[in-house]
N, C-alpha and C positions, 0 to 999 in steps of 0.2 A: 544523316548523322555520321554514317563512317567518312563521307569525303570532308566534312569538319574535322576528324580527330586527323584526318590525314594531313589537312595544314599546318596541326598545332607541332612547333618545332623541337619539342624533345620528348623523351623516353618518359622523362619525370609532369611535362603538362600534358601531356595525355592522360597519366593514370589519375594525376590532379583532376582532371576535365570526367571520365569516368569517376570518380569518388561520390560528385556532385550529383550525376541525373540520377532520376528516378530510379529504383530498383524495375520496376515493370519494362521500364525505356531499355534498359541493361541487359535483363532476359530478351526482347526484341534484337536489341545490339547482336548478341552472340548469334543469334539464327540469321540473323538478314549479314553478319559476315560467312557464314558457311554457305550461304545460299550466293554470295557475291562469287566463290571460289567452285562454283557447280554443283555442289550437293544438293541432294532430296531435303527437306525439311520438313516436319510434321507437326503445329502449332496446336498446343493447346487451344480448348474452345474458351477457357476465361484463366484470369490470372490469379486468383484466388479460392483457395479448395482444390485445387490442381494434383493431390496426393502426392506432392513434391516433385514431382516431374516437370519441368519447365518449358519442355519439349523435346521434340526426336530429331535424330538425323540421322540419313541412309548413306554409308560412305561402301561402295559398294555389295558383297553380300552382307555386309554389318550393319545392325539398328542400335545404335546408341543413344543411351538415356540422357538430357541437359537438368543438370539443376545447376541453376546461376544463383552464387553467393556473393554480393557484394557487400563485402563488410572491413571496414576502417581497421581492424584484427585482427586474430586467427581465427580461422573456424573451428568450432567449437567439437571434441570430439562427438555429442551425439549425434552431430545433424552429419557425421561418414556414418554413424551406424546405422540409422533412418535412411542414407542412402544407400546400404548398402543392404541390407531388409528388402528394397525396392526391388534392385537388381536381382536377387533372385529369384521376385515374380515374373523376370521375363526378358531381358534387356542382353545384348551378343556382348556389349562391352558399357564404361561408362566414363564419364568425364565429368568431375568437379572444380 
C-alpha cells in the first residue's frame, strides 16, 4: 500500500486515497511506514478492544503509544483526553 500512495501524484490524492481505506488498513499503514524507516514496531494482537492503543513503536530508548484517528474532521476533544488517561499508564511519549 505505501509504494501505491507513493505514485499518487499530489499532496491532495494522497490524503484523498487515505480518506477512503479501511480504518484497520490505516492503523496497519502508520506502523508498516515506521517499520519501512527502521524502527521497532509492536502490533496489537486484534484491532478491536485494543484499549485504544493501536500500536507501539521503539525509536530508540523511547516507547511510544500509536492511536490512528482517521476521521473526515477534527478530532473530537474526548478521544485527546482518553489518550491522554492512556499515556500516563505507561507510554515515554505519544503521537496522535
Amino acid at each position: 500500500m505505501l509504494e501505491r500512495i507513493k505514485t499518487l501524484p499530489g499532496f491532495p490524492q494522497k490524503i484523498n486515497y487515505l480518506r477512503k481505506i479501511d480504518p484497520f488498513v490505516f492503523e496497519e499503514l502508520l506502523l508498516e511506514g515506521f517499520e519501512a524507516h527502521g524502527f521497532r514496531t509492536i502490533r496489537n494482537k486484534r484491532y478491536t478492544g485494543d484499549g485504544g492503543i493501536d500500536g507501539q513503536v521503539i525509536i530508540g530508548k523511547y516507547r511510544y503509544l500509536i492511536q490512528a484517528k482517521r476521521y473526515r474532521g477534527h478530532i473530537a476533544l474526548q478521544h485527546v483526553q482518553e489518550f491522554e488517561k492512556l499515556l500516563k499508564e505507561g507510554a515515554n511519549k505519544s503521537e496522535m
